[in-house]
N, C-alpha and C positions, 0 to 999 in steps of 0.2 A: 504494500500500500504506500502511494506516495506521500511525503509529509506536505504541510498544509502550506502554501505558500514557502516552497522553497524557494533556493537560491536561480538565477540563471543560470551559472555554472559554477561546478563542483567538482575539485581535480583532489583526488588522495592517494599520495602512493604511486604515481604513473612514473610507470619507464616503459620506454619504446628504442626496438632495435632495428633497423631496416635490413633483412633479410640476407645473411650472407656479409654483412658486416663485422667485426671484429668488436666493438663497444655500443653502447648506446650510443642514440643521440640526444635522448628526453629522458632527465630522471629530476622530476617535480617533486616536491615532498607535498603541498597543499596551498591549495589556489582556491578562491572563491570569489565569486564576481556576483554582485546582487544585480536583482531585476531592475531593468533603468540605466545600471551605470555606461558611460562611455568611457570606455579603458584603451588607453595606446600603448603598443606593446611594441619595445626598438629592440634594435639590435641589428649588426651588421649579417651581410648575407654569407650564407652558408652556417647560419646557429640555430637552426632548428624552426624559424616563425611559422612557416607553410605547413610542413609539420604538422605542429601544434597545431593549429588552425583545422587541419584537415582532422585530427585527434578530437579538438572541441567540437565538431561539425558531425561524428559519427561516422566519416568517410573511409578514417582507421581506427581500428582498436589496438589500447596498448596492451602489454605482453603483460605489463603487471600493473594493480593498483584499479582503481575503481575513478571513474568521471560520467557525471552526470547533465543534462540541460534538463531545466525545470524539475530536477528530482526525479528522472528518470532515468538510471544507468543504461549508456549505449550497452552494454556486453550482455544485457539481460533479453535484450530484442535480436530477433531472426534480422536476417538482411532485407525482407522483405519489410518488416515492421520498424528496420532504421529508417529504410527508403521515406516511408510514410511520415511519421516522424519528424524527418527534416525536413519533409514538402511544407507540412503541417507549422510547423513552429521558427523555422530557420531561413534566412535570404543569406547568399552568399556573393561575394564580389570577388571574384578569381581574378588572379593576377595574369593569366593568361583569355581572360573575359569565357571561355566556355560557350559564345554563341553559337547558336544553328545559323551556319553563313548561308541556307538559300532560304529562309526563312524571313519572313517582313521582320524591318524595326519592333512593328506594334508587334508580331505574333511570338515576337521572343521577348518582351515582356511582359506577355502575358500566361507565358508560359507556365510560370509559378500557382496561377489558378485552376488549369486545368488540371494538374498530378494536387491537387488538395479542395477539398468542397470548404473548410474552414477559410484559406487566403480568398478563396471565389465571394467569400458571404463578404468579405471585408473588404473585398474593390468592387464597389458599385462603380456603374456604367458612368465611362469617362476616365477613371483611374489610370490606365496607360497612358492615356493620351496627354492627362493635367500633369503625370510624372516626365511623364518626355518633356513638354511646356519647359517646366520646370527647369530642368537641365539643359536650357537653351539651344536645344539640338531641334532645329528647320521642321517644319510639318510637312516641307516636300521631300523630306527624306523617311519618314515613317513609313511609307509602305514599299520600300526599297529593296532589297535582300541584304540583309545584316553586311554581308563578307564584303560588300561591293563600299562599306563606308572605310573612315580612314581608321587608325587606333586610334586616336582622342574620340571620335564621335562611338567606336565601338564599348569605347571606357564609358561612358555617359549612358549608352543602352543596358551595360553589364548593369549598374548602377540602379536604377528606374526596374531592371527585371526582379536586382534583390528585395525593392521595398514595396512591391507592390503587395498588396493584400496584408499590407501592417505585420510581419511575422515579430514573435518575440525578443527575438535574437537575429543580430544581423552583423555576419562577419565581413572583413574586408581584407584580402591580401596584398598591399602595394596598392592600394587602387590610383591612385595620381601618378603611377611613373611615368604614363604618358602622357600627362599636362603640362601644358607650358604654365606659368605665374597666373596669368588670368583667369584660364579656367581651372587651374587647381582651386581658387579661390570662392569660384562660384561652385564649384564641385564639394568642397568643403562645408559650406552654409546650407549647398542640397541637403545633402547627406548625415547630419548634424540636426539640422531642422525638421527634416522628415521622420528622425528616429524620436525625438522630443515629442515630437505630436503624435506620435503613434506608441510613443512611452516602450521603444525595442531598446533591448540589452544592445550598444557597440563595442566591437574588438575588433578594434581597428589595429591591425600589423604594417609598420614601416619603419626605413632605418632613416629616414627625413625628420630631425628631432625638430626642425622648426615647425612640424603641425602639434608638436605636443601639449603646447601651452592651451589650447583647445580642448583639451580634456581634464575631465576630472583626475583622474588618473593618470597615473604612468608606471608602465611595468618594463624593468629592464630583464630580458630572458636571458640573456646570457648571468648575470649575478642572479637569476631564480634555479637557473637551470645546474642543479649537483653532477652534469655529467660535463659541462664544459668549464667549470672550476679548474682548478691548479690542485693539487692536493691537500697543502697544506691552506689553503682557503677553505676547503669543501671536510674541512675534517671537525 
């Protein structure tokens, strides 16, 4: 039974090894991220953020330890009922954006509604369309095929796909690498302001510490993370 208003997320004990590896690359002792917060998590590339993100999201499971979204442990669900799950509860903004490239602008943000009947009840009619608005991406570009725009304007699609249907929890990995000054700025106050109003958990990953001031929070994963310590630090 879950408890009654848990946390967004709930890391105990996690370590993850990637397969054929020699060490870890994630060994977390306890993490906790309440409902609401916007948390920016740095740290330079190649320390585990995506990772983690992908570990937060139910995408992987760790080898040890227990992590939860809204008090429910990923490792307790089939693949089928993670699938659900994170349709249900989670927007995600991949660093590689993830779109269907012969698919319209609109039909890949609206994607998130059709794999869940809950984000569908929560974007009434227009919601694609006032989230593109939003992210100043052209209305003659909407019903374009995704692949055919540039990467800034596919970053702003990725963007508008995660927060459609108000999900809980809304991760981001790198989402500004490919803005210039300008529209990171407006991509910043989208993304900020849409989770505010829709009251989603953000964990936001990037190693740009001047978006940090922006958040509640700040998590540095390299000093959380016990397996990229030095030894006598991590002792």
């Amino acid at each position: 039974m879950l408890a009654v208003n848990p946390p967004a997320l709930e890391v105990e004990g996690l370590r993850f090894r990637w397969p054929g590896q020699p060490q870890d690359v994630l060994q977390i002792d306890a993490l906790r991220i309440e409902r609401g917060e916007h948390v920016f998590v740095r740290g330079p590339s190649g320390c585990g953020k995506s990772t983690l993100l992908s570990l937060l999201a139910g995408v992987l499971l760790p080898d040890a330890g227990t992590l939860r979204l809204l008090g429910q442990p990923w490792a307790a669900l089939s693949t089928a009922r993670r699938d659900r799950f994170r349709a249900d509860h989670l927007g995600y903004i991949f660093q590689q954006f993830n779109l269907l490239p012969y698919l319209s602008v609109l039909d890949n943000v609206r994607l998130p509604c059709r794999f869940s009947a809950r984000r569908a009840q929560q974007a009434p009619a227009g919601s694609a369309e006032a989230l593109l608005e939003r992210t100043g991406l052209a209305a003659t570009l909407w019903h374009r095929p995704a692949g055919t725009l540039s990467v800034g304007q596919q970053q702003r699609v990725a963007a508008a796909r995660a927060l459609v249907g108000r999900p809980e929890l809304v991760v981001a990995d790198e989402p500004t690498s490919a803005l210039d000054e300008d529209l990171r700025e407006t991509f910043m106050a989208l993304l900020l302001d849409c989770c505010r109003e829709a009251g989603s958990t953000l964990v936001f990953v990037s190693h740009d510490r001047r978006l940090a001031a922006r958040f509640e929070r700040e998590l540095d994963l390299p000093a959380l993370n016990r397996a990229t310590r030095p030894l006598e630090a991590a002792a």
